[in-house]
N, C-alpha and C positions, 0 to 999 in steps of 0.2 A: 744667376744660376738657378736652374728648373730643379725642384726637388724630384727625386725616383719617387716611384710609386710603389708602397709598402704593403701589400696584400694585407699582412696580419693586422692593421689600422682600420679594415673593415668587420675585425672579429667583436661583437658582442657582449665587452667584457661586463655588464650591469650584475650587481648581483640582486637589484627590484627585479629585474627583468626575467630574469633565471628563474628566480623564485615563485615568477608568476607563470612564467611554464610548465614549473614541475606541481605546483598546486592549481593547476585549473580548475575555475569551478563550474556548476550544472547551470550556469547562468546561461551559459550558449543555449541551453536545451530548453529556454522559455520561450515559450511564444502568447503572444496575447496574456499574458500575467498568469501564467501558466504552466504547466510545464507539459514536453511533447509526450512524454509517457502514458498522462494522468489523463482518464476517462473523463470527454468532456462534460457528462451527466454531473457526474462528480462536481465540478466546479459548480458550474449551474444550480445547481443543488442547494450550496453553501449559499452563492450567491441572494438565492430566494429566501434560506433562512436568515441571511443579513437583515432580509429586507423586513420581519416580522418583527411588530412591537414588541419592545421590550426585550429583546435580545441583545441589544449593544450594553445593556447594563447586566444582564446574567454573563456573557463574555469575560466582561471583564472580571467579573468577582471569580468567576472560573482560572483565570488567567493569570489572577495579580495574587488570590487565597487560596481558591482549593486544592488546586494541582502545586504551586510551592509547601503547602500544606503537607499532603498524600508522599511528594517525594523526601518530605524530612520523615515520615515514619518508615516508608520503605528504606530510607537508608539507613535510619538507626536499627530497622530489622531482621538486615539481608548483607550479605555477602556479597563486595566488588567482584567481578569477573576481571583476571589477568592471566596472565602468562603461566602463570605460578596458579592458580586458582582457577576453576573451570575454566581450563585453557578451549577446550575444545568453544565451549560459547564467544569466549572472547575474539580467538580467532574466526569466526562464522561474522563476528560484528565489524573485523578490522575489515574483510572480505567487500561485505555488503558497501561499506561505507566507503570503500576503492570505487568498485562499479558503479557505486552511485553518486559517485566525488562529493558526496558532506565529510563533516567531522567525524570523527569517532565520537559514537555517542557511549553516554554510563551504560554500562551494563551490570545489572545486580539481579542476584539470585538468593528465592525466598524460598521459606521451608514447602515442602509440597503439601496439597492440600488433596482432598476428594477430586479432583481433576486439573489434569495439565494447562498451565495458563502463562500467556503472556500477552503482555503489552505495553504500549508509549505514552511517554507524556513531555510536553514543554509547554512551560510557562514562566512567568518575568522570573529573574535572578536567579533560575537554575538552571543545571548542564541541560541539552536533552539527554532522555534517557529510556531505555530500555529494561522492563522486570518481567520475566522468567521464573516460574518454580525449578526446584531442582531435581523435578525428573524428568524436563526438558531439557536441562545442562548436559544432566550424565547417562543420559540412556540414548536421546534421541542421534539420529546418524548426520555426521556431518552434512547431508544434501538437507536433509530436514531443517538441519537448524537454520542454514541460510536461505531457506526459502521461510521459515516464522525471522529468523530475524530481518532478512530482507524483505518484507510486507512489512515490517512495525516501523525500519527506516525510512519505508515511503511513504507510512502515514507523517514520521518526524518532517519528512520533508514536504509533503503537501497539505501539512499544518491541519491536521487532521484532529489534535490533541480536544481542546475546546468542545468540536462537535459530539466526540465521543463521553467525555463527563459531564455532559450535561445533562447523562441519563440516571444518572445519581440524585437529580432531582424532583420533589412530589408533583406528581401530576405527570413525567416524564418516563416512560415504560417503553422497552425493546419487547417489539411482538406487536404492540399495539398500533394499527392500523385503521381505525375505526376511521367509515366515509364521513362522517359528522362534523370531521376536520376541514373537510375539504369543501364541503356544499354548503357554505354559509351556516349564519345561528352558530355562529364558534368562538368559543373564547380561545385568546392570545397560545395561553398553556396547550388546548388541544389542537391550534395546528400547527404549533409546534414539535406537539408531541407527534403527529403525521409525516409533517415535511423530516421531521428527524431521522423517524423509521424507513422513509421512501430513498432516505442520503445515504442510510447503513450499507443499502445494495451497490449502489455507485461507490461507497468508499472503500468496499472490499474489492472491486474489480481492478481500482486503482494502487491499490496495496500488492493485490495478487500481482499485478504488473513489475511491479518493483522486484519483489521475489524472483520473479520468473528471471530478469534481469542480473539477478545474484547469482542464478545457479548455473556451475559449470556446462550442463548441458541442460536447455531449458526442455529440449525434448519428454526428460525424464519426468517432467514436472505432474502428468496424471496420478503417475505410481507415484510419485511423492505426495502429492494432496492426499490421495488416499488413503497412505499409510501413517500419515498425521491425524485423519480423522477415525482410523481404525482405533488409534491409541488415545484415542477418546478427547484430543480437543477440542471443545465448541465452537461453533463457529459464533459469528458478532451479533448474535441472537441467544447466543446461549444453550442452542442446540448442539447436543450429540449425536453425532451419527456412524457408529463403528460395523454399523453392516454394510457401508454403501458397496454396491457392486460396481467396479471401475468398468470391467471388461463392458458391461451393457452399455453407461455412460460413453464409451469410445465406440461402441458400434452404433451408434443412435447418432454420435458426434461425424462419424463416417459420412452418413447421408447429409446429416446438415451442413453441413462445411460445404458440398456443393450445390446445396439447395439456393437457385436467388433470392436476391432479398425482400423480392415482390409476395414471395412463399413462404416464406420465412417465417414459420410459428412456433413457440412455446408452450402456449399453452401446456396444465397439465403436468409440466416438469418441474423437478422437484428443487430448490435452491440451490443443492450443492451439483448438482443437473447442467442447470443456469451457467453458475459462475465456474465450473467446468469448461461449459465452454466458450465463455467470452475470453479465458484465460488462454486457450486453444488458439482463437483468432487471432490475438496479441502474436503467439510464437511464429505465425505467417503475416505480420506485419516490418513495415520498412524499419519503424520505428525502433525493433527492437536489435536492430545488425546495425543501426547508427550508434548504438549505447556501445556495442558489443561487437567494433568490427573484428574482432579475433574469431569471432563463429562464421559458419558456413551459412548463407541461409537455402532454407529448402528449397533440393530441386531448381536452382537459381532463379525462383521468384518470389517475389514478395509482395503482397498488399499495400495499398495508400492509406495514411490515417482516416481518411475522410472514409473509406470505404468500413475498414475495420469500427468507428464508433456509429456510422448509419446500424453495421447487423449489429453492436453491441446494445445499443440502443433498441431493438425489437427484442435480444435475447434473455437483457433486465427487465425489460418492461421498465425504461425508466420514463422519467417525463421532462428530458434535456431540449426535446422540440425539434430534432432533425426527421427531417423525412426523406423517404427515397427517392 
C-alpha cells in the first residue's frame, strides 16, 4: 500500500533553523573580509598599519589592557543605558543594532564634561560597548542619537576600536600629519603616527556610513550632521565646529554630485566639507537600499560601489590606490 502525500511533512519544523532566520547575521554583507558598507580606503588603511613594525605588539597590549582597562572605570563610573534609564539612548542603540544586525552593545552614560562626547571600544573579555556623556542621552533628538550611536556601532563593527586608542600613546598625536612620516628617515612611531592620522579620515566615512544606515530617513542626514556639530561635538580630531554653514556645503555639494570624476576636485575644502560629502554619495549608492530595502531609493537610481569609492577616494584625498 502507497502512503498519501502529507503536505504538512514539508513544513520546517527546526527550531536551529528558525533561529537562524530570525537572527541573521551581516556576515551576508562581507565581501573580501570586509564589509560592503565600509569605505575601502578604510580597510586599506588598517591594512598598511598591520603592516608597520611594531604594531602587532602595541595591538595587542591595546586589546588584551588598555581598552579592558578604560571599560572597568567607565563602568564603575557611569550609568547603564535601559528602558528604565535613558531610555531614549538605549532605544537609539537597540535601533542601530537591528539595521545593522550586531549585538546590542553596552551602552553607559557618564557625567558631562566641557563638551559632548561619545565613543566605542572592544577588546578581549569585554561586552562591546558604547560611552556617551549625558547631554547627549538627554537633550539630543532621537535622529541625532542614532546617527552618533549608529557611527560608534560601525566602528564596533568594523573593529575600528584598537586603531582609535592607540592615540593615547607618546609619540601618537591626532592633527599630526607631518610628511617626515612618509618620505623616509622615519622612525617606527612617526609613521605611524601618520598612516594613523591619514585612517582617521577613511574611518569616519566608514562610520558616517553606518549612521546614515540607522537613520529613519537618511535623506535628513546633512541637517543632522550639522546640528550635532552646531552642539559642539568634535569631530575625531577634536575639532569644533558650530558655525558650519550647511546650506553653502549643499549648494557646493549641488554641483559636485554631477561633476565627473575626471573634474573631480577638493581641494581647498574644509573636513567637515569632505566628509559631507562623501556621506552624500553613500545616500545615492546601491549599497545603502540593499541594507535598507524598506527605503525608496532616489528618483529610481542608484550608484555601483565601485563608482561611489572611485569619487570617495578623490573627495578624502585618501591613499586606498583606486583610480579612474
Amino acid at each position: 500500500m502507497t502512503d498519501s502525500y502529507n503536505p504538512l511533512m514539508d513544513i520546517n519544523t527546526s527550531f536551529c533553523d528558525y533561529l537562524v532566520e530570525r537572527t541573521r547575521s551581516y556576515q551576508e554583507h562581507v565581501v573580501g573580509g570586509t564589509l560592503d558598507y565600509a569605505f575601502d580606503a578604510d580597510f586599506a588603511m588598517r591594512q598598511k598599519i598591520g603592516g608597520i613594525s611594531g604594531w602587532s605588539r602595541l595591538y595587542k597590549a591595546i586589546v588584551s589592557n588598555d581598552i579592558p582597562g578604560r571599560f572597568k572605570r567607565y563602568f564603575q563610573s557611569s550609568d547603564s543605558a535601559s528602558s528604565m534609564q535613558y531610555a531614549k539612548a538605549y532605544e537609539a542603540a537597540k535601533k542601530c543594532s537591528e539595521r545593522l544586525q550586531i549585538s546590542l552593545p553596552v551602552v553607559l552614560v557618564r557625567k558631562a564634561g566641557d563638551v559632548p562626547e561619545i565613543m566605542s571600544m572592544a577588546g578581549e573579555g569585554i561586552e562591546p560597548c558604547i560611552v556617551m556623556t549625558s547631554d547627549i542621552a538627554e537633550s539630543f533628538s532621537i535622529d541625532e542619537l542614532r546617527f552618533l550611536v549608529g557611527c560608534e556601532c560601525g566602528r564596533l563593527q568594523n573593529r575600528h576600536s584598537a586603531f582609535n586608542y592607540a592615540f593615547t600613546y607618546p609619540g601618537i598625536s591626532r592633527g599630526d600629519t607631518s610628511a617626515d612620516a612618509e618620505n623616509g628617515g622615519k622612525s617606527n612611531v612617526r609613521e605611524l603616527n601618520y598612516v594613523l592620522n591619514k585612517w582617521i579620515i577613511s574611518g569616519d566615512i566608514t562610520a558616517d556610513r553606518a549612521g546614515i544606515i540607522c537613520l529613519d530617513n537618511p535623506a535628513d542626514f546633512p541637517q543632522i550632521y550639522a546640528s550635532i556639530r552646531k552642539k559642539g561635538v568634535p569631530d575625531s580630531f577634536g575639532n569644533v565646529n558650530k558655525d558650519i554653514d550647511i546650506d553653502a556645503i549643499l549648494k557646493h555639494y549641488e554641483a559636485l554630485h554631477i561633476t565627473p570624476v575626471r573634474d573631480l576636485n577638493m581641494d581647498g575644502c574644509s573636513p567637515d566639507e569632505r566628509r559631507i560629502a562623501a556621506a552624500m554619495e553613500f545616500i545615492g549608492c546601491e549599497i545603502l537600499y540593499i541594507w535598507r530595502p524598506d527605503l525608496s531609493s532616489p528618483s529610481g537610481h542608484v550608484g555601483s560601489k565601485q563608482s561611489l569609492e572611485i569619487r570617495c577616494d578623490i573627495i578624502a584625498n585618501s591613499d586606498s590606490g583606486h583610480s579612474a
